[in-house]
N, C-alpha and C positions, 0 to 999 in steps of 0.2 A: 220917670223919676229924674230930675232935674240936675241931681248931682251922679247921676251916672256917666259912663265917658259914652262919646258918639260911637258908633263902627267906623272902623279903619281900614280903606279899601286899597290894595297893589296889585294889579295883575291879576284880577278874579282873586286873590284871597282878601277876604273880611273877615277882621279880626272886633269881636260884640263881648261887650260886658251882661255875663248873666244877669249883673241885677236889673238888667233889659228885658234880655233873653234867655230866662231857664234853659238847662240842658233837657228839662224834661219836657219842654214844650213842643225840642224837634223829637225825641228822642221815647217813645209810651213803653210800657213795662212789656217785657216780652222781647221787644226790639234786638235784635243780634246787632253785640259789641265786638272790637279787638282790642287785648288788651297787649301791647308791646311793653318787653319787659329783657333787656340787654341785647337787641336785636333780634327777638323769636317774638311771633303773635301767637297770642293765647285766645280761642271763641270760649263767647259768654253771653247770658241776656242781662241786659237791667231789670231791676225786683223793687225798687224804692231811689226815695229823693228827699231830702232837707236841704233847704236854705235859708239862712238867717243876715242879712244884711247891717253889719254898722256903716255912717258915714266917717272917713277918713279925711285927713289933711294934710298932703306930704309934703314938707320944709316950704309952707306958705302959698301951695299952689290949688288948683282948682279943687276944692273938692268930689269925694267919689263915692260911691257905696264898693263895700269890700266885704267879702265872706267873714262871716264868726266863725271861725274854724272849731272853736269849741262845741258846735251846737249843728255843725253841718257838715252835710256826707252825703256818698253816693253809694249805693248797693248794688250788689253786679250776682249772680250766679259763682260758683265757685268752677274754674276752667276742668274739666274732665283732668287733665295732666297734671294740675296742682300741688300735687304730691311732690312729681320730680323736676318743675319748673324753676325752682331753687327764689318764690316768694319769699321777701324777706321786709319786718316794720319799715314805714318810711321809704322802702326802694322805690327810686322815682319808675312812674310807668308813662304810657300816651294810651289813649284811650281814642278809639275812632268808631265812628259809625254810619251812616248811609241814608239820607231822608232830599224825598222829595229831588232826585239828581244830582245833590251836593255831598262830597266827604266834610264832615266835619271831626275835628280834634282837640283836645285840649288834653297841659299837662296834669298831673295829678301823681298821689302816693300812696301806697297801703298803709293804712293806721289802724285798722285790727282785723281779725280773721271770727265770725263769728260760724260754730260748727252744727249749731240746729236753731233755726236753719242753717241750710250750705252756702253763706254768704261771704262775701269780700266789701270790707270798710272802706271807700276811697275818700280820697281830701275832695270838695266840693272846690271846682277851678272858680277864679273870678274872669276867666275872659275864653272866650273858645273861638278856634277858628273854622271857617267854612271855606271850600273852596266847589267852585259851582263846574261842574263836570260838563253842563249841558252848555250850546254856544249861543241859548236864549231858553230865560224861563220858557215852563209848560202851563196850560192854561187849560183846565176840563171844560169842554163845554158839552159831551154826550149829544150830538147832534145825526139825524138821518145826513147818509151819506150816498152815490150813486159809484161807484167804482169798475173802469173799462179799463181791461189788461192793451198796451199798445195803444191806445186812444183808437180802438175799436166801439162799431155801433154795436156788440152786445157790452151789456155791463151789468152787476149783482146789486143787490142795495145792502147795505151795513151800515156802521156807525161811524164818526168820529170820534174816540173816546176825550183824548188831549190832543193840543195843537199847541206852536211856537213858533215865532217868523222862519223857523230852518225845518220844522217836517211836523209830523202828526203821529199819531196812534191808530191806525183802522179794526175795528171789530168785522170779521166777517162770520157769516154760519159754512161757509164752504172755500177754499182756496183756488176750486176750480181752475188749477192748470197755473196759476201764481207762483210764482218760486224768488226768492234771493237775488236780487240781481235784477228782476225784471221790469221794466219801464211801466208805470199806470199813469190814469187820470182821474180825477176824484173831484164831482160836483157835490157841493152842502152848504150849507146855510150857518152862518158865525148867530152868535145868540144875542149879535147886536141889528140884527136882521137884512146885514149883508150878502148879500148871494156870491159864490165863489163857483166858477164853472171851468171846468177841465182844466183844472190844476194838473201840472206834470210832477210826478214824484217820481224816484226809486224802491223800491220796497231792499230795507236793511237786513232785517228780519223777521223772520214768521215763527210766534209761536202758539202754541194750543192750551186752553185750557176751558175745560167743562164744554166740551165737543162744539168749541168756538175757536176761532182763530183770529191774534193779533197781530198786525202789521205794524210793525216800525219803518216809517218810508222817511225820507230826505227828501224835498222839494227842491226840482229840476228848476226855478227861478223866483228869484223872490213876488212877492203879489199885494201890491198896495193895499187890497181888503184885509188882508191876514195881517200883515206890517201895524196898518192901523190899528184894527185890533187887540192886537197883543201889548200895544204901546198903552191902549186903554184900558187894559185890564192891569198892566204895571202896577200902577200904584195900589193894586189891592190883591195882588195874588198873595202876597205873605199872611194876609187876613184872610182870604176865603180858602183854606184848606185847614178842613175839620180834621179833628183828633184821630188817630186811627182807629178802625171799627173792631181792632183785637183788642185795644185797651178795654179792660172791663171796669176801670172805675178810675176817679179820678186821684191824685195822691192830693193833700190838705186838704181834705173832703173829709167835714163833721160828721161820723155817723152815730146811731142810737146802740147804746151796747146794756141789753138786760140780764140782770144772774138775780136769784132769789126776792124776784115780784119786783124787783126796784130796778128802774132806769138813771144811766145816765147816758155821757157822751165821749167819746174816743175820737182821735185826727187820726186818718189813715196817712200812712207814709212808704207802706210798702205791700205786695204781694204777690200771688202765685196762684192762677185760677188751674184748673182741671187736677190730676190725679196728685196728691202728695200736693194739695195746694193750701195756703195759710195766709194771714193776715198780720201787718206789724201794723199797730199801731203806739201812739204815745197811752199814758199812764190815763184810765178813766176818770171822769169829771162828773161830779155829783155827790147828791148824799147816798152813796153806796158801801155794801162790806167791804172789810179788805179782799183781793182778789187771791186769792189760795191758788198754787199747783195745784191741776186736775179740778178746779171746778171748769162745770159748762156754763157758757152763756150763749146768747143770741146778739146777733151784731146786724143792722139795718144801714144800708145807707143809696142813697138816692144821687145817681148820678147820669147825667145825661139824660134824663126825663126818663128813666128806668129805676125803679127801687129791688136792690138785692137782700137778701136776707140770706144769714150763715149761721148753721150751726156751730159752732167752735169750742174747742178746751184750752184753758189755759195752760202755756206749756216751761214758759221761760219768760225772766226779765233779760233781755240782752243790754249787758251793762258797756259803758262807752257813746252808744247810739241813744241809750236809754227807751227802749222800744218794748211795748207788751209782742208775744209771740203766740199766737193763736191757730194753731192747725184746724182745719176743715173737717167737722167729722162726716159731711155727708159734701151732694152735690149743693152746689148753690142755689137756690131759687130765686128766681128775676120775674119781676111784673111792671111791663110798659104802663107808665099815668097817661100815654097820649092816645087822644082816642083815634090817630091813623098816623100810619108808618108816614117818617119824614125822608127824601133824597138829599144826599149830597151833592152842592152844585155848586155853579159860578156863571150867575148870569147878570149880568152888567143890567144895570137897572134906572129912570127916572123918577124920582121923588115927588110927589107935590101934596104940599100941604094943604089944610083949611082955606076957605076964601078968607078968612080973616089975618091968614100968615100970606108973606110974598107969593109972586105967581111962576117966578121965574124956577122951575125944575132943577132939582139937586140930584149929581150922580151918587150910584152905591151898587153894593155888589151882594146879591141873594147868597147865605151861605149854605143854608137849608131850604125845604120846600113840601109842603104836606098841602092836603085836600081843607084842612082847615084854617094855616096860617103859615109865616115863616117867618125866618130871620133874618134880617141886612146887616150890613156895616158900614160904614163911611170913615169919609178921612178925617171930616170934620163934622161937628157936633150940629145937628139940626134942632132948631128954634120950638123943639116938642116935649111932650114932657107924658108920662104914662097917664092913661085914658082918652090923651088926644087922638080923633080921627085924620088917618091922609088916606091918598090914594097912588100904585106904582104901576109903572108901564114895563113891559119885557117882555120879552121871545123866549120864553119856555122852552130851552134846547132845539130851538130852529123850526118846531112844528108848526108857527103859528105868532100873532101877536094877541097880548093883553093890553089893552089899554085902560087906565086909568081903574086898577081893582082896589076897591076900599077897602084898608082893616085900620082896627082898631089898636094902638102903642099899649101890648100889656108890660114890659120890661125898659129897661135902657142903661148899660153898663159901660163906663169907660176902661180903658187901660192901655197906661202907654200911648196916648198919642191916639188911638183907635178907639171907634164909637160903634156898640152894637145894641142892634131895635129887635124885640120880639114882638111879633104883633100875631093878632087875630082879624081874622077876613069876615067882614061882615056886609050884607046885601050882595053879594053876588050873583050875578047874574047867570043864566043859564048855557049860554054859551060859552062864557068862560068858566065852566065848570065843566064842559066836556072838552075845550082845550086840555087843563092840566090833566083832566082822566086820561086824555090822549099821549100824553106827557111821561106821567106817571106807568103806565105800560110801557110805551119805548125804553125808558130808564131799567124798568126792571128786569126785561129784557136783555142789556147790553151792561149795564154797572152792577148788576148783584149777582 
């Protein structure tokens, strides 16, 4: 958006106008908040999000997009201590939370208290800030790893989960005599088909989970393959990290909502999956009855190439937010449309078009990855258009190269400055179909 203000960078803080960058973009429902409120922090998760944008003009100068305050808000859980935290309209709060290495904050204020559900109304900020904790982005690349304690000749094989010019993530299945403190070396492969061998690190810390173990190490000297790397995946790591796999749905996402044999349609804005969980959405659309306390309907809606379907009763109009209030009468049911599971990834990738578009290869960065097609992104807009065939090249988590695999442009959406392709894979070859099978194992493996 053109009339938005740029980010504002001092000292590692960047200070972004939401009408850029939604809070809820870094930020998925469920997410643990603090809400600071006269110098005491309050924990909370976020439930919902509105934002409504006018352009502004302030005494002749550039202009901006600015919140409709009237039409937009943020939803929080209501804090355990709420009671005697001494919340009060209007008290100004700060609002922080934690994504991807960076704190981010923005101010904000209570403007209603809704009681079913147990929600907190906040003023929707026009500007948030971030401040980046880590002393260089992290970059996934889930790659086989070779790991020697002491740069000794035994060594174990594991992963590299993430990497950044200052250290890594290691997956192992055993610690084997590893501890805090202790010097390694670690050969693997960058997924732009670099080979990095006996890297020196420190291991920072070890921890465990699902009878694995993760190594946070610091890299004993910096290493011109790594350096490189990370410099070219830069320009796209803000784009290649998908939504979080707790989010269950997306918020302004249209779904189908049916009560007595007639359909219409609902904007999801808020909710709360597993036990005591409910749905806000705005006021239904169509030619439907009026919608009465206590009746049931059924609510559909497809997100992330998954379709859920909810039992629900009508419970409350929450006025202020103006939101329908839908409790869950059963579990939710979810049915994947894809006919195979897709990974999440970041593999730096070349482009090439038709022989009848240029020859010269375009970079981009794989953000998904399935057996049957995936998604890219780019910085800039490629010369294709849905239906067009290209073909991409890339190292599939270090196992291996693809070169030139053909699919088909089924999608292509912009936003903000960023271009994303969904495509389907067509004529494949058999070889590279037991690369990504190869692929595809390692991954699930070490990332799920």
């Amino acid at each position: 958006m053109d009339a938005a203000v740029s980010p504002k960078t001092s000292a590692g803080l960047t200070t972004f106008s939401t009408a850029n960058n939604p809070v809820e973009e870094f930020c998925a429902i469920g997410s643990p908040l603090s809400i600071e409120l006269k110098g005491k922090r309050y924990h909370t998760q976020l439930r919902g999000a509105k934002a409504e944008f006018i352009t502004t003009n302030i005494l002749g100068g550039k202009p901006r997009l600015t919140i409709l305050p009237e039409t937009s808000f943020i939803l929080t859980d209501m804090p355990k201590d709420y009671a005697t935290a001494g919340f009060e309209y209007n008290s100004p709060l700060t609002v922080r939370f934690l994504f991807e290495g960076s704190v981010y904050a923005f101010k904000t204020r209570l403007i209603r208290v809704h009681g079913h559900p147990p929600v907190l109304v906040l003023e929707y900020p026009n500007d948030v800030q971030r401040y980046n904790m880590r002393s260089s982005e992290r970059v996934s690349i889930v790659s086989p790893a070779r790991v020697a304690k002491n740069g000794g000749p035994d060594h174990q094989t594991g992963a590299v989960l993430d990497i950044s010019t200052a250290g890594a993530r290691i997956g192992l299945e055993a610690k084997n005599g590893i501890g805090v403190g202790d010097k390694i070396h670690i050969s693997f492969t960058l997924s732009n088909g670099q080979e990095v061998k006996q890297l020196g690190a420190i291991v920072r810390s070890i921890d465990e989970e699902d009878g694995k173990y993760q190594l946070g190490v610091g890299f004993s000297r910096s290493d011109a393959a790594v350096n490189d790397f990370c410099r070219e995946c830069a320009d796209f790591v803000s784009i290649a990290h998908p939504a979080s796999s707790d989010a269950m749905l997306e918020l302004e996402k249209e779904a189908m909502i049916e009560f007595d044999r007639k359909n219409g349609t609902v904007m999801v804005r808020g909710y709360k999956a597993g036990a005591n969980g409910y749905l806000l959405t705005e006021k239904p659309q169509g030619q439907l009855p009026p919608l009465s306390v206590g009746r049931s309907a059924v609510i559909r809606v497809e997100s992330r190439g998954t379709i859920y379907g909810m039992a629900v009763t009508y419970k409350e109009f929450l006025k202020k937010t103006d939101l329908c209030y839908f409790p869950f009468q059963e579990d939710v049911i979810s049915h994947s449309l894809r006919s195979e599971d897709r990974v999440m990834c970041q593999h730096l990738a070349a482009i090439h078009g038709t022989e009848s578009q240029a020859a010269t290869p375009r970079s981009g960065v794989i953000i998904n990855l399935g057996k049957g097609g995936l998604r890219f992104a780019t910085r800039s807009p490629l010369e294709a258009k849905t239906g067009d065939e290209l073909s991409m090249s890339f190292y599939p988590g270090g196992v291996g190269f693809i070169d030139r695999l053909k699919m088909r442009l089924m999608r292509v959406n912009s936003h903000e400055g960023q271009f994303e392709y969904a495509t389907q894979f067509i004529g494949m070859e058999r070889e590279q179909g037991e690369l990504l099978e190869s692929y595809f194992a390692f991954y699930r493996n070490w990332a799920q």
